[in-house]
TISETI-619147 format. One record per residue (C-alpha): x, y, z; residue in three letters. Coordinates in steps of 0.02 Angstrom, whole numbers, plus 50000, padded with zeros to 5 digits. Each point is the difference from the previous one (the first is absolute). Layout:
residues N
XYZALA;...
//
This chain:
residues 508
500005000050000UNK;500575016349970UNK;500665009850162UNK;499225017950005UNK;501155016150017UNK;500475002550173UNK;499265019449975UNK;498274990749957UNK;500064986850143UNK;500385014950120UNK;498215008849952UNK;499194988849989UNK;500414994050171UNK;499605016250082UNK;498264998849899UNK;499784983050065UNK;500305004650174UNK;498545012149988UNK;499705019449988UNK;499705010350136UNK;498335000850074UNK;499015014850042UNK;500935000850155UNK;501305011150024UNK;500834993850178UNK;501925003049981UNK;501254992450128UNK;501695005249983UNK;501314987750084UNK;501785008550069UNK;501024990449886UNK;499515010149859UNK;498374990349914UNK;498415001050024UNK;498054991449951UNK;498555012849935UNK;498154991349952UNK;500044985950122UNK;498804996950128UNK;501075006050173UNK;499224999750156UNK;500885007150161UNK;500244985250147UNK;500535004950169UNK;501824993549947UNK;500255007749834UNK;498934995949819UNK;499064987549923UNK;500234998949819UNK;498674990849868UNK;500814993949867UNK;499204989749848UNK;500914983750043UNK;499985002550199UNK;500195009850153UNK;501295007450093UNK;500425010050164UNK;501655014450011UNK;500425005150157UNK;499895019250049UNK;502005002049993UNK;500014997049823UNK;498865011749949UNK;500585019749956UNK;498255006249933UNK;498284994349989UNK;498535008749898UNK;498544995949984UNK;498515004449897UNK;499074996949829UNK;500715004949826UNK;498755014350010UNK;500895005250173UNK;498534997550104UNK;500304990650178UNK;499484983050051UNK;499254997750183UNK;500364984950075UNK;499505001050200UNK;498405005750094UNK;500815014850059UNK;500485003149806UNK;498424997249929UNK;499015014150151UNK;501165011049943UNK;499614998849786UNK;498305002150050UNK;500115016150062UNK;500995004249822UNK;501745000050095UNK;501624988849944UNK;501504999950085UNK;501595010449931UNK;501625003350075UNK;499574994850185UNK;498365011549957UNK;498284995549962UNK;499375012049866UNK;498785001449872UNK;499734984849884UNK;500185008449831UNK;501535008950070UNK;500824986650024UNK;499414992549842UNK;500915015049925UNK;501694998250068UNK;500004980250012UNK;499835001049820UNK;501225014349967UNK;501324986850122UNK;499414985349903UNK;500645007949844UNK;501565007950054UNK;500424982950083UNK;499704990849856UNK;500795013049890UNK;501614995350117UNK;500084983749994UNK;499944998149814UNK;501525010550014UNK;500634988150109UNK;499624987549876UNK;500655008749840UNK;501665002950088UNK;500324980750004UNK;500545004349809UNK;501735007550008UNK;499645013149869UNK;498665008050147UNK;501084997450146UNK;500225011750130UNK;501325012150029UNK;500435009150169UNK;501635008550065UNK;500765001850156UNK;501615010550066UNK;501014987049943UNK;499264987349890UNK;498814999849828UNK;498824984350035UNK;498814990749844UNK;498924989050055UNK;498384989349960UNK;499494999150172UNK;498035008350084UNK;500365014850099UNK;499924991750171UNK;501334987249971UNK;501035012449900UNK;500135012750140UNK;500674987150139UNK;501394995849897UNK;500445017449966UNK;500085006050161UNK;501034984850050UNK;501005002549862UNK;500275018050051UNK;500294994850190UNK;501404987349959UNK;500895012649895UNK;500045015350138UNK;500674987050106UNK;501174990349935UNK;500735017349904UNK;500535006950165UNK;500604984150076UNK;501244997049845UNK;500215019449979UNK;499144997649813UNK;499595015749901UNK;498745002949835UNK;501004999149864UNK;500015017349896UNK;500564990349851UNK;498964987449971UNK;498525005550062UNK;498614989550103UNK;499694983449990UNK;498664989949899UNK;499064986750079UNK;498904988949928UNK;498664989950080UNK;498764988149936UNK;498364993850053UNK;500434980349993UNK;501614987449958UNK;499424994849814UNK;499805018749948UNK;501355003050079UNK;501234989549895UNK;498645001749868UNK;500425022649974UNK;501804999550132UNK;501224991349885UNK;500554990950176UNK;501124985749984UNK;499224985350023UNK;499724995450204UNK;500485015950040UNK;498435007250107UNK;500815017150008UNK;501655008049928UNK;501055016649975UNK;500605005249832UNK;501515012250055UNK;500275007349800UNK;497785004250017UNK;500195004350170UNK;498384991650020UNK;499454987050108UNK;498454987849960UNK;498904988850125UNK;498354992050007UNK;498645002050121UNK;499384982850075UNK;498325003650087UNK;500044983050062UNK;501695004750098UNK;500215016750065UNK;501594995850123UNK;500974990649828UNK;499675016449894UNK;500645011750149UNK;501534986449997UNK;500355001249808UNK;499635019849995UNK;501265003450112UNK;501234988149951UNK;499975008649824UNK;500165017050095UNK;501384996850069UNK;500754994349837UNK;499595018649954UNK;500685008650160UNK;501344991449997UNK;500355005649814UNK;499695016250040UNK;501604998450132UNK;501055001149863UNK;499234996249795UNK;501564995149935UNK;500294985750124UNK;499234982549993UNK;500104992350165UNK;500614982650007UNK;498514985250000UNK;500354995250178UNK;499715015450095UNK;498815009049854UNK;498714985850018UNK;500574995650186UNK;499325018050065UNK;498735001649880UNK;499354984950098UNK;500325007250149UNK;498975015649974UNK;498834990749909UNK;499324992650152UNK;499595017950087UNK;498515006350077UNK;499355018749988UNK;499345004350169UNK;498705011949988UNK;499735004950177UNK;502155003850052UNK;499965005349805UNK;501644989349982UNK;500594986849893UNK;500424983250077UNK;501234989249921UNK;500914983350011UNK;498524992650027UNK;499854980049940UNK;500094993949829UNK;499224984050032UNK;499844992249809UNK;502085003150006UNK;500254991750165UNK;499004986449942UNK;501164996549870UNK;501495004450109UNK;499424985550151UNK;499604988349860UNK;501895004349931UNK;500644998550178UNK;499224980450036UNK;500684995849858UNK;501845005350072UNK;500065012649846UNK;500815013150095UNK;500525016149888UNK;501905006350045UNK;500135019750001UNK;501625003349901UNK;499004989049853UNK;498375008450024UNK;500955017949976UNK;501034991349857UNK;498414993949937UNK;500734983249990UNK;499134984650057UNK;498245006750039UNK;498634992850042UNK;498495011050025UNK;500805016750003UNK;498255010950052UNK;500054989050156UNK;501645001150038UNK;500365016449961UNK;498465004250098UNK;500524991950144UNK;501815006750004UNK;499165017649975UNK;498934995950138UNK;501304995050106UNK;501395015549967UNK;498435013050007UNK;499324991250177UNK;501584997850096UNK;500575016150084UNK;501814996249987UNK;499885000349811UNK;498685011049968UNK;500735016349960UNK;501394992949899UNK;499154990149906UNK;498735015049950UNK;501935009049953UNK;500414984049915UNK;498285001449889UNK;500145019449974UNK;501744999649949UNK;499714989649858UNK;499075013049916UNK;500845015850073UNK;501974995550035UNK;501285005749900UNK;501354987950065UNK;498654984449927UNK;500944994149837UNK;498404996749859UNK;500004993349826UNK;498775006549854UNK;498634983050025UNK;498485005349888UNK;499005013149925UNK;501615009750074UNK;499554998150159UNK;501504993550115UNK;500304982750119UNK;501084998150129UNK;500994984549984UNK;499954987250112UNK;501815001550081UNK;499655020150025UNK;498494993250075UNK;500794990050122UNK;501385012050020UNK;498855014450058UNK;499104989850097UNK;501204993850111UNK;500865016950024UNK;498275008550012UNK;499184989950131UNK;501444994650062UNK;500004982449994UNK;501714988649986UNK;499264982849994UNK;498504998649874UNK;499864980150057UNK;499815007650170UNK;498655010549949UNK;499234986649922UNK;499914990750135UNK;499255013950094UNK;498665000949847UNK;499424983350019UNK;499834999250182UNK;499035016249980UNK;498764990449865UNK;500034985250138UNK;499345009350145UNK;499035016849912UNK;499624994949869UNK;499474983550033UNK;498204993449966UNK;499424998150167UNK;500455015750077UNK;499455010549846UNK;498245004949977UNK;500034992049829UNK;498615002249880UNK;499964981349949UNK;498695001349848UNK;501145012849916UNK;501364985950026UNK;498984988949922UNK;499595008549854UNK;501645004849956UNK;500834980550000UNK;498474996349903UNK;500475014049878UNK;501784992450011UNK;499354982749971UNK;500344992150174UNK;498084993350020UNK;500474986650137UNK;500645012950079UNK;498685013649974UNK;498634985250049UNK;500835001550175UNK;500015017349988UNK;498205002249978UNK;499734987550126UNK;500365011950145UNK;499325014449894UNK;498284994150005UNK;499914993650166UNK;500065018950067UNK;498535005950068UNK;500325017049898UNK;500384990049839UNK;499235009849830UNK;498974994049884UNK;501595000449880UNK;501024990050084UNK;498464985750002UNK;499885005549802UNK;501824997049939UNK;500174983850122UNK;498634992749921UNK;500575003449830UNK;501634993350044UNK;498934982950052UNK;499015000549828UNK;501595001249893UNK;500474984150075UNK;498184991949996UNK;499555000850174UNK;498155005249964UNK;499314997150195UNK;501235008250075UNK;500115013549861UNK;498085001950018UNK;499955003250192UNK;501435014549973UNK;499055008949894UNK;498335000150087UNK;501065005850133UNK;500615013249903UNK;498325005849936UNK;499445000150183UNK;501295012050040UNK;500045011249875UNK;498444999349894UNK;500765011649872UNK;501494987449946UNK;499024994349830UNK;501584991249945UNK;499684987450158UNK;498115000049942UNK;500584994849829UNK;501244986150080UNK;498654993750088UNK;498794999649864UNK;501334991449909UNK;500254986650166UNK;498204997049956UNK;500024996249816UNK;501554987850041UNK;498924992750118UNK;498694995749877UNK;498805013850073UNK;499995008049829UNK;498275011550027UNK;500525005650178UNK;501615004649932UNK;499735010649855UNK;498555011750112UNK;501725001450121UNK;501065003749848UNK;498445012249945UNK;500245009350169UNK;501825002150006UNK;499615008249817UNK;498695011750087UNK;501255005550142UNK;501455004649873UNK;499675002549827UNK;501435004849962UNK;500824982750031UNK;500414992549835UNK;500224981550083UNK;498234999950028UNK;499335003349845UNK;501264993649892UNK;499494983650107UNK;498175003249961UNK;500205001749838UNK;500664984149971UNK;498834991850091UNK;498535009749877UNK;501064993049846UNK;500074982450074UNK;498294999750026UNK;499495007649826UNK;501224985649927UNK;498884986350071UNK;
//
């Protein structure tokens, strides 16, 4: 049979899923998306949504908005009290109750400019309609809503003002600001970015532009990959003509990439726990793959080098002793005149690794790099290790799953979802891990799990729908599939799935 553009299958999906009704209720979800013509109805613990193909309850901390009314604006009364007060011609506005046709006036009037804002939201998806904003030091692009954008902005801003004054960094008068570049999911992301492929966030030092992707599913992993990438920039703007060697560039890059903007001090915490890195670094460690220091600054022999360059980063930036000269160390790679460098690319300069070691030793002032080693791996022994570290261990599991270590991620995600504060997520990518390798049950009870703790995960709706059909349930698992469709359109999974099932059954 012949398969139908995707372009087609994608209208015709949103047809099939149904237009909008003649109600107008709007809930808009902090994560940046929202649902407009469903039946809502406010519970005492957040909303119930009506859906073609089901039911389901949000609870009030995901919610950022909720409007509610009739395409011609007018309002809906639901309780006694409600209902006394219609009769009398009054509807409630603002915190108010006022006249009925009032109301009617500017409910409509805020139906339309909502509406009218979202669709900008929506057009902006396309790169040609993103949206552009400036800052005192950066130009950002993005195809992100308005909510989400502004977080990351201000965070963005926040990280710069402070690590500029820790490391003394200035604007550069030369090049100008920054670009940076974020988009609204992964696949459009490496769709529009021109990112190298696995790379979930980079820095282009010739551009001077930096590019990441926005996972609503995982707030804390974009934070983690946004500032990573910043610090790529910051430190670039040290000194442009210097590329810092691998081992320290990505090693504090990790180690900033882990911080935490507190609003309240208005201070950004750092060295904070990269827990997909020491992960890898504890899996390295039981298998008596230690990594030596003179060969990790060599860059000979390693294993791993985010992890262990984290975790030597970690351990120089922690340790009072070695603190301060190892911040000289990292500045003086950029800024010293007495550092030897040789033209590396794009005319940017390296330091070679005997200058490296050279400087090092004179800088921080250390005569025995095996003892320092050995003071390195103690340190990763007692600090960092996994029982006295507050370790996030579904992050760990996802990245040795990334990485291709499933036994070990299975363990992993064993003592991730037996925390009573485990996410819906971590139920979601457990069970997919357990469908990959045909464990239907087991891969079925995860994601029910995860669709009973967040209700808005439709990729964990569609895995289940999918447990379903591979168990034989066929009807129950297509109105499952149906839903996930319903809660996020924009999915291509779904309806590419769909679709396929509509040209199977038009074969028979």
């Amino acid at each position: 049979m012949m398969r139908l553009p995707v372009a087609f299958l994608a209208a015709a999906f949103c047809l099939f899923l149904g237009a909008s009704s003649a109600r107008a209720d709007i809930l808009m979800f902090k994560d940046g998306r929202w649902i407009e013509g469903k039946r809502i109805q406010k519970t005492d613990k957040g909303y119930r949504i009506q859906f073609e193909n089901g039911t389901i309850d949000v609870a009030d901390d995901l919610v950022v908005d909720y409007f509610q009314t009739d395409d011609a604006g007018a309002w809906v009364p639901r309780t006694d009290v409600e209902k006394a007060q219609a009769e009398k011609g009054l509807a409630p506005w603002r915190g108010k109750w006022i006249k009925a046709s009032r109301r009617q006036r500017l409910a409509k009037k805020e139906l339309e400019e909502r509406r009218e804002r979202m669709q900008q939201w929506k057009d902006r998806r396309k790169w040609v309609n993103r949206g552009k904003a400036k800052s005192k030091h950066y130009k950002f692009e993005h195809t992100l809503p308005d909510p989400v954008f502004n977080e990351l902005k201000a965070l963005f801003d926040n990280y710069y003002n402070a690590v500029a004054k820790d490391w003394k960094i200035r604007p550069s008068k030369e090049y100008g600001k920054a670009t940076v570049n974020i988009y609204h999911n992964p696949e459009y992301y490496y769709q529009v970015s021109g990112s190298p492929s696995r790379a979930v966030g980079y820095y282009m030092p010739s551009r001077r532009d930096l590019n990441f992707y926005y996972d609503r599913d995982n707030h804390r992993y974009t934070l983690d990959v946004m500032f990573h990438e910043a610090h790529h920039m910051m430190t670039h703007m040290m000194n442009p003509k210097v590329s810092y060697p691998a081992w320290i560039r990505e090693g504090m890059a990790e180690y900033y990439g882990a911080s935490v903007w507190n609003a309240r001090t208005k201070k950004l915490e750092v060295g904070g726990i990269q827990a997909g890195r020491l992960c890898v670094l504890w899996d390295r460690i039981k298998k008596d793959k230690w990594q030596g220091l003179e060969d990790l600054i060599t860059g000979n022999k390693v294993d791993a080098l985010y992890a262990w360059g984290w975790s030597f980063c970690h351990f120089m930036m922690s340790t009072p002793k070695y603190t301060k000269k190892f911040r000289k160390f990292y500045a003086a790679l950029a800024r010293s005149k007495h550092i030897q460098r040789k033209v590396h690319a794009a005319g940017r300069m390296t330091i070679p690794p005997t200058e490296q070691i050279k400087h090092f030793r004179k800088i921080v002032g250390v005569k025995d790099l095996g003892a320092l080693e050995a003071e390195w791996h103690d340190y990763i022994k007692s600090a960092l290790a996994l029982d006295r570290v507050e370790l996030d261990w579904s992050m760990g599991a996802h990245i040795l799953y990334i990485y291709g270590e499933r036994e070990k991620a299975r363990e992993f995600y064993e003592k991730a979802i037996a925390e009573p504060e485990a996410k819906g997520m971590t139920f979601y990518r457990y069970s997919k891990l357990l469908f990959e390798e045909g464990k239907i049950e087991e891969a079925s009870d995860n994601a029910d799990k995860a669709t009973q703790r967040d209700p808005l995960l439709a990729r964990a709706w569609f895995l289940l729908g999918r447990c379903h059909e591979a168990k034989g349930k066929a009807e129950d698992g297509l109105r499952i599939i149906r839903l996930a469709g319903e809660i996020d359109p924009d999915d291509e999974n779904i309806w590419l799935h769909l679709a396929e099932i509509e040209e199977q059954e038009e074969g028979e």
